[in-house]
N, C-alpha and C positions, 0 to 999 in steps of 0.2 A: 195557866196552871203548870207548876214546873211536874214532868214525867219522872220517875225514879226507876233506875238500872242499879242491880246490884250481878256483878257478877260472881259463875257457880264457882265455890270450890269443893276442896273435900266432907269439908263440915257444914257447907253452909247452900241453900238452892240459889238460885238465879231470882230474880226478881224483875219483872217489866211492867214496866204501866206504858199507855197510851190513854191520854186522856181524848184526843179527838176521835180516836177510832173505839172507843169504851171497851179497852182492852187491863186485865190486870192479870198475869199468868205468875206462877211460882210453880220452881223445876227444879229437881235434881234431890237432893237426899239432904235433910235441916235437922242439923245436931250442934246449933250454934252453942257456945260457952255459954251466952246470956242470951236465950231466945224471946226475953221479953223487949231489950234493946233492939234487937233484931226487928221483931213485927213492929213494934212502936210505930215508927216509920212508912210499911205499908198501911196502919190505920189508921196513922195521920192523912195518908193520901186520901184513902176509902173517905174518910170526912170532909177535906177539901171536896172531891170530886162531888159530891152530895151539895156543896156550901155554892158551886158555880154555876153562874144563869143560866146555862143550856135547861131549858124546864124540861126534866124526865127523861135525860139520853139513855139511852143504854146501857147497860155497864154488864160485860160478861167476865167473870172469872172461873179462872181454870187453875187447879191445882193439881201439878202432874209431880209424886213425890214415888221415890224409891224406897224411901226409910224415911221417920220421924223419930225424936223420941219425946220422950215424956212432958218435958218443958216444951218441944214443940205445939207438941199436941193441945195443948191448956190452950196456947196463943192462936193456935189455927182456930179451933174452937170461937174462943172469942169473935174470931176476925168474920168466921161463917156466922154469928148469932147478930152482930153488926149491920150483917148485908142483908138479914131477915128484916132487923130495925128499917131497912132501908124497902124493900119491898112490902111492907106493909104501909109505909108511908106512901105508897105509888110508882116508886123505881122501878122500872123495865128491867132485872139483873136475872142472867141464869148464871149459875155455879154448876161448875163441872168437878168430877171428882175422875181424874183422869189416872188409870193404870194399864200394868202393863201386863200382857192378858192370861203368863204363869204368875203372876205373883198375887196366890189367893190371898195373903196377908192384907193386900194394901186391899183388895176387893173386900173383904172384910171391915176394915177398918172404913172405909169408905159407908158399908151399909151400918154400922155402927153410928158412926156420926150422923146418917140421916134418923134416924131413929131420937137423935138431942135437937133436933130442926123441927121448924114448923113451916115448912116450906120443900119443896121436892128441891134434891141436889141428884143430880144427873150422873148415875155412874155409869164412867165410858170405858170398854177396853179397849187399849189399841195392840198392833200388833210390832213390838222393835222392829224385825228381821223386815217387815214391810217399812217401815218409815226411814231405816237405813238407806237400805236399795232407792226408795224413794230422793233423797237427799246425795246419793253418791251417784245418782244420774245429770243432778243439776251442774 
């Protein structure tokens, strides 16, 4: 199963998958032009990853965003009710809803979305000034 890497820019987050380690993270701040073109692509993967024999691997996604906007939002949406489709089927997935731990906006927005779920999505704070340091020691 081929992995997709999109890298961040100013309009658009990052994108990783790891299909052997059942990894799928989106980072950085998604105000794509066409943000349906955009996710297309990650929900194409989410479906393959579902379609391959590994019977019931795990599959964790993390969505660690600074900003979204509005078209974003629609598509993330989808892409969270998809991985519900998937965990009611049997799939092992937790969803994180990853922010950064002044910015009550995304924490909001985070407990907002859970509230459209039928399944727990995990809101996590982390702290920058800590994952900095952290990362500028390696």
């Amino acid at each position: 199963m081929e992995n997709i890497f999109f890298e961040k820019s100013d309009r658009t987050p990052s994108v990783t998958t790891d299909y052997e380690r059942g990894i799928l993270e989106v980072c950085g701040r998604s105000m794509p032009e066409d943000a349906i073109t955009f996710y297309t692509r990650v929900s194409h993967w989410i479906d393959d990853f579902a379609d391959q024999p590994k019977p019931k691997q795990r599959l964790t996604v993390s969505f660690m965003l600074e900003y979204y906007n509005t078209s974003s939002s629609k598509c993330i949406l989808d892409i969270l009710k998809s991985l519900g489709d998937l965990k009611r089927r049997g799939w092992p997935i937790e969803v994180n809803w990853v922010y950064m731990e002044e910015e009550d906006d995304m924490q909001a927005n985070g407990t907002e979305l859970q509230t459209m779920l039928d399944y727990h999505l995990n809101i996590v704070p982390y702290d920058k000034k800590k994952v900095m340091r952290l990362s500028e020691e390696q």
